[in-house]
C-alpha positions as a Python dict, from the first residue, in 0.01 Angstrom:
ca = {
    (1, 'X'): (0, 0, 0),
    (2, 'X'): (-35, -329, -115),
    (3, 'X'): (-412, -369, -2),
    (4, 'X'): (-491, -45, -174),
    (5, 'X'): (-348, -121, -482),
    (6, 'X'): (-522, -498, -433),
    (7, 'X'): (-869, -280, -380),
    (8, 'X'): (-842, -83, -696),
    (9, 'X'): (-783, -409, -910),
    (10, 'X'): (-1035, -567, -788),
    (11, 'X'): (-1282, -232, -860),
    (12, 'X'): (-1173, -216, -1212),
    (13, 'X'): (-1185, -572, -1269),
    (14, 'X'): (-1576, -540, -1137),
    (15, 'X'): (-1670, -247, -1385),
    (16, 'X'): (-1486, -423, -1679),
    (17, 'X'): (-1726, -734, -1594),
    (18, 'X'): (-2043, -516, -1503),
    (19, 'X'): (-1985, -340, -1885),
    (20, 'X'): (-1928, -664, -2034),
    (21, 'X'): (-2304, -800, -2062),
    (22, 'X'): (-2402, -428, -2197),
    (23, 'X'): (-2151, -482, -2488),
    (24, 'X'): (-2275, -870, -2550),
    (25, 'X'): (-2638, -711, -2548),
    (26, 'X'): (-2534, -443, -2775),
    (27, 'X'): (-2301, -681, -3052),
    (28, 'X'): (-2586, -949, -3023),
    (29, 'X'): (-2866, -702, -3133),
    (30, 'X'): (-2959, -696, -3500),
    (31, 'X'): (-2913, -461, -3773),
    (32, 'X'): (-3156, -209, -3858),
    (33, 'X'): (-3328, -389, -4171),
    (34, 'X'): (-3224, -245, -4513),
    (35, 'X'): (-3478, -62, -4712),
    (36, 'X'): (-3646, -199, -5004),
    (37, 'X'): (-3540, 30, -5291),
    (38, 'X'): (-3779, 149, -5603),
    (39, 'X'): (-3600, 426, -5828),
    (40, 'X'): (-3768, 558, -6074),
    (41, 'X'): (-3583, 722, -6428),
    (42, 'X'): (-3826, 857, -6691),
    (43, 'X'): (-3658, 979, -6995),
    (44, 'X'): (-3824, 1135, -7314),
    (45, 'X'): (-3915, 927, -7627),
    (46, 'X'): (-3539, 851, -7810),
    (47, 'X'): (-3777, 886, -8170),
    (48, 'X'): (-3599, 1175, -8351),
    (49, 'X'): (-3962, 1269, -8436),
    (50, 'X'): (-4124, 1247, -8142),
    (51, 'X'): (-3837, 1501, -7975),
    (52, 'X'): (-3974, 1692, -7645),
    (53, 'X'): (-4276, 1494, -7698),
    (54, 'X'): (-4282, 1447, -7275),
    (55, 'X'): (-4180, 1109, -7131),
    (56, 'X'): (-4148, 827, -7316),
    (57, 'X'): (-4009, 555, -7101),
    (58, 'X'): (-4009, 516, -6730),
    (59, 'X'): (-3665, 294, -6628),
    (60, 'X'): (-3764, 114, -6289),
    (61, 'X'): (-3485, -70, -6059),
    (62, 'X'): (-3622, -264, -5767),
    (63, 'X'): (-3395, -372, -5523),
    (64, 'X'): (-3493, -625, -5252),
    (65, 'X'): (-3295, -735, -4952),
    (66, 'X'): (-3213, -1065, -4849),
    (67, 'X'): (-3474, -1293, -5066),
    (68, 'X'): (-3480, -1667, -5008),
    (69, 'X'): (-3772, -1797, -5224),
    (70, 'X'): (-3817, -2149, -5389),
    (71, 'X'): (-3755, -2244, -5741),
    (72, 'X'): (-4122, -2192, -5933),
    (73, 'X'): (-4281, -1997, -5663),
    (74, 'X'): (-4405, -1640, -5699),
    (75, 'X'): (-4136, -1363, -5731),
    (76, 'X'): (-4255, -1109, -5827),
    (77, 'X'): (-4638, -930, -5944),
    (78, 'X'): (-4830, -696, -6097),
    (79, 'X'): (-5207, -658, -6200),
    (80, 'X'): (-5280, -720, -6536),
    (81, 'X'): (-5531, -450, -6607),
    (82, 'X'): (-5666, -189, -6461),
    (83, 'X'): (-6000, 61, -6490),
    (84, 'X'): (-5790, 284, -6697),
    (85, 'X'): (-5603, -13, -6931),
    (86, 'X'): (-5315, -280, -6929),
    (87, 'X'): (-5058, -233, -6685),
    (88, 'X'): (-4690, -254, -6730),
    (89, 'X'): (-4801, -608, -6636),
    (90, 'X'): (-4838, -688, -7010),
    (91, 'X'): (-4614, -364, -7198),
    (92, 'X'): (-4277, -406, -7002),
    (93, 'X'): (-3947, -439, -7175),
    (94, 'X'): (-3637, -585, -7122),
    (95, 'X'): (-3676, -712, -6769),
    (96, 'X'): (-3368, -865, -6580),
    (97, 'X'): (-3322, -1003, -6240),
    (98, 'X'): (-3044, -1054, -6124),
    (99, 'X'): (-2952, -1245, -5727),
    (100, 'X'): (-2659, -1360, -5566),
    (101, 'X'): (-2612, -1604, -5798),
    (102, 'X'): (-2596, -1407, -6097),
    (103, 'X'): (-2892, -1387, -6389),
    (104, 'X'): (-3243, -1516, -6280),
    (105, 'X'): (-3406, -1672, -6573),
    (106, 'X'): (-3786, -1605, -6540),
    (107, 'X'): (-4113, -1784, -6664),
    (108, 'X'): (-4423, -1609, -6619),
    (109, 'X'): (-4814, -1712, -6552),
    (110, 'X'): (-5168, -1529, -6473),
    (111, 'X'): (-5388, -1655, -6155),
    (112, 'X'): (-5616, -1505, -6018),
    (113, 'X'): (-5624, -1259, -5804),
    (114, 'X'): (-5819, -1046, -5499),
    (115, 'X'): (-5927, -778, -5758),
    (116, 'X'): (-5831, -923, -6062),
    (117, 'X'): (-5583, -1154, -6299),
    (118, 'X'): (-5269, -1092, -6142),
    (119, 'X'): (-4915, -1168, -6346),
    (120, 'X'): (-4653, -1345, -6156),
    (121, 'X'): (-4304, -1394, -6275),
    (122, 'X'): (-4101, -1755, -6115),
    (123, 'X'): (-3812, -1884, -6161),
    (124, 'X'): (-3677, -2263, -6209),
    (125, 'X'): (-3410, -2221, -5957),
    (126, 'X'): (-3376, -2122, -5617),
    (127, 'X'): (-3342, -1725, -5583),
    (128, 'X'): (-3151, -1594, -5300),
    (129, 'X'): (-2973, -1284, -5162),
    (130, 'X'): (-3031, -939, -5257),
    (131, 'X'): (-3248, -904, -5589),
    (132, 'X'): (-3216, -662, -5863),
    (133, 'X'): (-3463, -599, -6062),
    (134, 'X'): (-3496, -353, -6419),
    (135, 'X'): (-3741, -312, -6689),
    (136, 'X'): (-3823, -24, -6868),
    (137, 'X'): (-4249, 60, -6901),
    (138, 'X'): (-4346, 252, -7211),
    (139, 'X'): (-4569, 579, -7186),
    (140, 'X'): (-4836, 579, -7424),
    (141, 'X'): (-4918, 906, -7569),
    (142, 'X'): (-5212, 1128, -7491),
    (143, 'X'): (-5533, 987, -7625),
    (144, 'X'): (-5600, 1208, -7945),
    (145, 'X'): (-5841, 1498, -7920),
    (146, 'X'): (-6214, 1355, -8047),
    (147, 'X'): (-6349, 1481, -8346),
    (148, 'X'): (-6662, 1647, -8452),
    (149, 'X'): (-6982, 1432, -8464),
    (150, 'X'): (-7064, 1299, -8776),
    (151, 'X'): (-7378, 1483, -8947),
    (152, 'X'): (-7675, 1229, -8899),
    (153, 'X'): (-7733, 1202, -9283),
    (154, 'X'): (-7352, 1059, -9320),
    (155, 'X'): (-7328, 705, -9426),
    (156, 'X'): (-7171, 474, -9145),
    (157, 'X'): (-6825, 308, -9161),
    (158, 'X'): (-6747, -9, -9025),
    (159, 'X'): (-6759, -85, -8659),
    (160, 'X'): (-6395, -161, -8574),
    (161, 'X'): (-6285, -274, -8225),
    (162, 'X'): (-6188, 8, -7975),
    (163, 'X'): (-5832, 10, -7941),
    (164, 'X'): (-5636, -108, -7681),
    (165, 'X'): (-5523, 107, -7420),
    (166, 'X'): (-5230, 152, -7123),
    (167, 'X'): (-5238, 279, -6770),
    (168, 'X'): (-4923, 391, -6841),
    (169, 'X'): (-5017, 722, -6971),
    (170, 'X'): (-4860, 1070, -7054),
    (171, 'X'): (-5046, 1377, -6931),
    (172, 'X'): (-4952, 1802, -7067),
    (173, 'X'): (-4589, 1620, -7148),
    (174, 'X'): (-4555, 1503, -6776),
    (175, 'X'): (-4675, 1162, -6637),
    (176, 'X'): (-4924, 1052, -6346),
    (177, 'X'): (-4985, 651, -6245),
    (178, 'X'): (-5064, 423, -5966),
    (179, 'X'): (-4882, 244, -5832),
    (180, 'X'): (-4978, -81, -5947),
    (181, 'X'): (-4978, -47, -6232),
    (182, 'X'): (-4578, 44, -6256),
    (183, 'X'): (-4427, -113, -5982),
    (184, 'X'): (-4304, -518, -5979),
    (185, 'X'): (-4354, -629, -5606),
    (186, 'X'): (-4241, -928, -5426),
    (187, 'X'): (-4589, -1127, -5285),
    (188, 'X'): (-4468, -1248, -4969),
    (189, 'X'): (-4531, -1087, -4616),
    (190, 'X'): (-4227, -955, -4547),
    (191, 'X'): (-4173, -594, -4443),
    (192, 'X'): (-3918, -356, -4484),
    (193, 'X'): (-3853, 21, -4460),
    (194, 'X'): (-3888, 184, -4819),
    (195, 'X'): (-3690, 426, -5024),
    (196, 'X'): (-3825, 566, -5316),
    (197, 'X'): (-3570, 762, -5543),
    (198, 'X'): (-3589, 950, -5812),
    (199, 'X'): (-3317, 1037, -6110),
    (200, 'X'): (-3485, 1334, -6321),
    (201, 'X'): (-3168, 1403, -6499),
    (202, 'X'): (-3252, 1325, -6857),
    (203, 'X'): (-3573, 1577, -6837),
    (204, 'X'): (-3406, 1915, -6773),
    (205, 'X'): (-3439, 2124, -6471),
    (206, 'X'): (-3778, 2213, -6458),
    (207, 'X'): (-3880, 1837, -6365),
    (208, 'X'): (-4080, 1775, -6062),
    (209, 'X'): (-4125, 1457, -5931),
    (210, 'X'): (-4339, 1341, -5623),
    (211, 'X'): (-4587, 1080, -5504),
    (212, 'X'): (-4863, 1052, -5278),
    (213, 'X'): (-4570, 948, -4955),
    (214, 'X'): (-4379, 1257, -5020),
    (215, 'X'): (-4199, 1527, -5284),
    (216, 'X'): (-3864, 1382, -5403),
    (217, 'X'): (-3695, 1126, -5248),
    (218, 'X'): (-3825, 992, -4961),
    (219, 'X'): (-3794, 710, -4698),
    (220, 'X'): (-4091, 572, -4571),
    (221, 'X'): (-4086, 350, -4220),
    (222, 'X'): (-4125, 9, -4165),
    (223, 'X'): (-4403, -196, -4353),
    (224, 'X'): (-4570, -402, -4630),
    (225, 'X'): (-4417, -309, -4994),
    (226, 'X'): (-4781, -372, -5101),
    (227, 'X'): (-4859, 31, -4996),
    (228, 'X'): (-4658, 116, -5330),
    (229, 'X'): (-4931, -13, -5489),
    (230, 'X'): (-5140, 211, -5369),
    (231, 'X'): (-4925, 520, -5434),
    (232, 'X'): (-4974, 761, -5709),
    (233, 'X'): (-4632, 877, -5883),
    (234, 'X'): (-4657, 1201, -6075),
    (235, 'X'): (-4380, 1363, -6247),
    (236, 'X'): (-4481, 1757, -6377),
    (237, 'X'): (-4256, 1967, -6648),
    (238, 'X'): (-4377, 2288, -6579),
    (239, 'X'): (-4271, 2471, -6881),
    (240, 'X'): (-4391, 2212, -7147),
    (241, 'X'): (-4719, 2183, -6971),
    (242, 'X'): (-4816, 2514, -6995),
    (243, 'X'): (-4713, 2541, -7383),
}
């Protein structure tokens, strides 16, 4: 009895050690990487006059995992202008970051770029852990309707400078824009899986929102955040469009 009960200790103690390295392997595999987060918040203009006018304001939050980047090295970027006019690049307001360590005071500067003058945002100080970033972009209005050609006979006004125009552009109320010319991005080579979310809630029901990676929210796999850039985000109101 003895030797039997010897034989089965012995068998158990084997499994416990053959299922040991499996668990080791299994607690000393990493994480599944967190996703690099872009939601997106358009609201109408707040103007009492300019009430159901479409979108006014886009709010974007960027949220980056695990950033370790040196004081007065690139952040964050964003063309400066585009075919169709200055990106958020240049018309952005109240822009935070925020890491770890609290509030990340910013300083900005142009170089150049691939296709362009790119703008990059530093800091003086070290940034690390997961960064936050906001800033609201401003929709410009639709450009007006052109007028009638002067008759030929008419005597010519002064030649004044064309004004300047955004990217950032409203469309039949709604709202359609590449990608970089909205989004902030980190410049380094890291990837990560990316969310992009969207919070309609301040445009009624009839709000659609998509982009060229999906309708709604959607998660896209691992890879460079650069392929925002190249996304188009459009957001339709169906019943003001068709007024």
């Amino acid at each position: 009895m003895r030797t039997i009960q010897a034989g089965l200790l012995a068998l158990a103690a084997g499994g416990a050690m053959a299922q040991a390295p499996d668990q080791d392997a299994a607690a000393a595999a990493p994480p599944p990487p967190r996703p690099l987060l872009l939601l997106l918040q358009p609201a109408p203009f707040n103007h009492p006059d300019k009430a159901g006018a479409g979108i006014g304001v886009v709010d974007v939050t960027l949220k980056v995992p695990d950033v370790q980047v040196g004081a007065d090295t690139a952040l964050l970027q964003l063309p400066l202008v585009l075919e169709q006019g200055e990106t958020v690049a240049v018309t952005l307001k109240e822009l935070t970051v925020r890491d770890s360590h609290g509030n990340v005071p910013l300083a900005t500067r142009d170089v150049k770029g691939p296709d362009g003058k790119l703008r990059e945002w530093t800091s003086p100080r070290e940034v690390q852990g997961d960064l936050v970033v906001h800033y609201q972009a401003p929709v410009e209005p639709p450009p007006p309707k052109r007028r009638a050609a002067a008759p030929a006979d008419a005597t010519p006004g002064p030649t004044l400078p064309p004004p300047a125009t955004s990217a950032l552009r409203a469309e039949r109320g709604g709202l359609a824009v590449a990608g970089n010319a909205l989004v902030l991005l980190p410049p380094d080579g890291r990837q990560y899986p990316v969310s992009v979310r969207w919070d309609l809630s301040k445009l009624g029901d009839d709000a659609i929102a998509s982009s060229s990676a999906g309708d709604g929210d959607v998660l896209l796999p691992m890879g460079a955040p650069s392929r925002l850039w190249s996304a188009t985000f459009t957001i339709t109101l169906p019943k003001r469009a068709s007024n």
